[in-house]
C-alpha positions as CSV (number, residue, x, y, z in Angstrom):
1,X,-18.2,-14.0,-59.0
2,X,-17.0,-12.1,-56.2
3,X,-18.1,-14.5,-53.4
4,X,-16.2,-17.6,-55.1
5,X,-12.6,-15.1,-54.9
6,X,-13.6,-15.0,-51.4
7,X,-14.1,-18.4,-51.1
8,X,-10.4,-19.6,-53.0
9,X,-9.2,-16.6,-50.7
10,X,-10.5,-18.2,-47.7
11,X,-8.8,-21.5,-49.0
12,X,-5.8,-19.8,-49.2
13,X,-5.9,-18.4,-46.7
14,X,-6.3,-22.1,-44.6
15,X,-2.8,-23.8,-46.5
16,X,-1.1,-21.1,-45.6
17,X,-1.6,-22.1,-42.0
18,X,-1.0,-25.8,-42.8
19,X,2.1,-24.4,-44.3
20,X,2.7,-22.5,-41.1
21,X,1.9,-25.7,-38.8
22,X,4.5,-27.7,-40.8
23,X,7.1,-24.4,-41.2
24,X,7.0,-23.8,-37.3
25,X,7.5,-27.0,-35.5
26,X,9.7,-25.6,-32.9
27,X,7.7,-23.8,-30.4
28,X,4.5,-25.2,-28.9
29,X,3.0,-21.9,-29.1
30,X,3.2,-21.2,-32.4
31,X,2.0,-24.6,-33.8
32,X,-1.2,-23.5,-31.6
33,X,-1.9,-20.2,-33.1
34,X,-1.5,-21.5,-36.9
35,X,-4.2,-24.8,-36.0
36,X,-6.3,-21.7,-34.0
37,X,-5.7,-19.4,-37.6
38,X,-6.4,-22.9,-39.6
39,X,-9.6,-23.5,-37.1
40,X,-10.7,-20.0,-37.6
41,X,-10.5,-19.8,-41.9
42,X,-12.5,-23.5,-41.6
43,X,-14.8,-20.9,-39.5
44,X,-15.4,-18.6,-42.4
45,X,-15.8,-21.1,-45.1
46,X,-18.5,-23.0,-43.2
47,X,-20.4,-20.3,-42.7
48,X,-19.4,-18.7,-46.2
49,X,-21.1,-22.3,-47.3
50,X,-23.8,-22.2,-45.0
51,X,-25.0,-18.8,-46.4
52,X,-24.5,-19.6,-50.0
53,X,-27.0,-22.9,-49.4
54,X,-29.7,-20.8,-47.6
55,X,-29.2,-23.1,-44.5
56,X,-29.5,-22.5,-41.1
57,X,-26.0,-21.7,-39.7
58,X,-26.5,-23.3,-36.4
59,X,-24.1,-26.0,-36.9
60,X,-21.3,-22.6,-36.9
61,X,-22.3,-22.3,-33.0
62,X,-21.3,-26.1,-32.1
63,X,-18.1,-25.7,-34.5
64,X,-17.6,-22.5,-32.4
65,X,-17.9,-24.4,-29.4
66,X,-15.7,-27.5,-30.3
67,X,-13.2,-24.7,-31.4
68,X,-13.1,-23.2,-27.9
69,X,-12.5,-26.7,-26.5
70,X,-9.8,-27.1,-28.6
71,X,-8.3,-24.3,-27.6
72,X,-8.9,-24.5,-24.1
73,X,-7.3,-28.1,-24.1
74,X,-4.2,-26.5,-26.1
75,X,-3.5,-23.8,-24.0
76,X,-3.8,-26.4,-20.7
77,X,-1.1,-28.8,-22.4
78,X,1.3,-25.6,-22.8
79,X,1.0,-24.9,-19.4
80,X,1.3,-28.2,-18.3
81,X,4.7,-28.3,-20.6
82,X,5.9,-25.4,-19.2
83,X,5.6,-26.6,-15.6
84,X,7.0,-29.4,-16.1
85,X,9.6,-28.8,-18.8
86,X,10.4,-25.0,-18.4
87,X,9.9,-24.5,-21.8
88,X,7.8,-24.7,-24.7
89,X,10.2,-26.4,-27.4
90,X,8.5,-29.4,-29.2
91,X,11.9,-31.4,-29.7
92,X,12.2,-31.5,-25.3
93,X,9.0,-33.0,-25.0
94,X,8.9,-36.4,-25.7
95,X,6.0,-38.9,-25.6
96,X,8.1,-41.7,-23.7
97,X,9.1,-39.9,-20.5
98,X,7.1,-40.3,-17.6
């Protein structure tokens, strides 16, 4: 009984950081740590599942490893908009610049 709270806590826990990623659409920054915290609760409930099935929780180490690629790849497109930009507001970079 007490692993399925955990489990609707864990889901909670993820549309809260949709939420977030809609709510804070100003900074680049912040939309990046609230898909990290949304990448992170995914995290716990696939290996939550994982256990609860008896499986082997290898497939946790390539989501781990797609996670940190993710992240790399966010944190190189901030940068990038900072250089370029001098800022990281959302609403200054736009798609059909050069």
């Amino acid at each position: 009984m007490s692993n399925f709270i955990l489990f609707y806590f864990m889901m909670i826990m993820f549309l809260i950081g949709v939420l977030m990623f809609i709510k804070n659409h100003k900074h680049f920054l912040c939309m990046l740590l609230s898909l990290e915290f949304m990448v992170l609760m995914l995290f716990m409930m696939i290996l939550f599942y994982l256990n609860y099935m008896n499986y082997e929780s290898y497939f946790s180490m390539f989501f781990l490893v797609f996670c940190v690629c993710e992240g790399v790849l966010g944190l190189s497109i901030l940068v990038l908009m900072i250089r370029t930009h001098g800022n990281d507001y959302f609403q200054s970079f736009t798609i059909l610049q050069c």
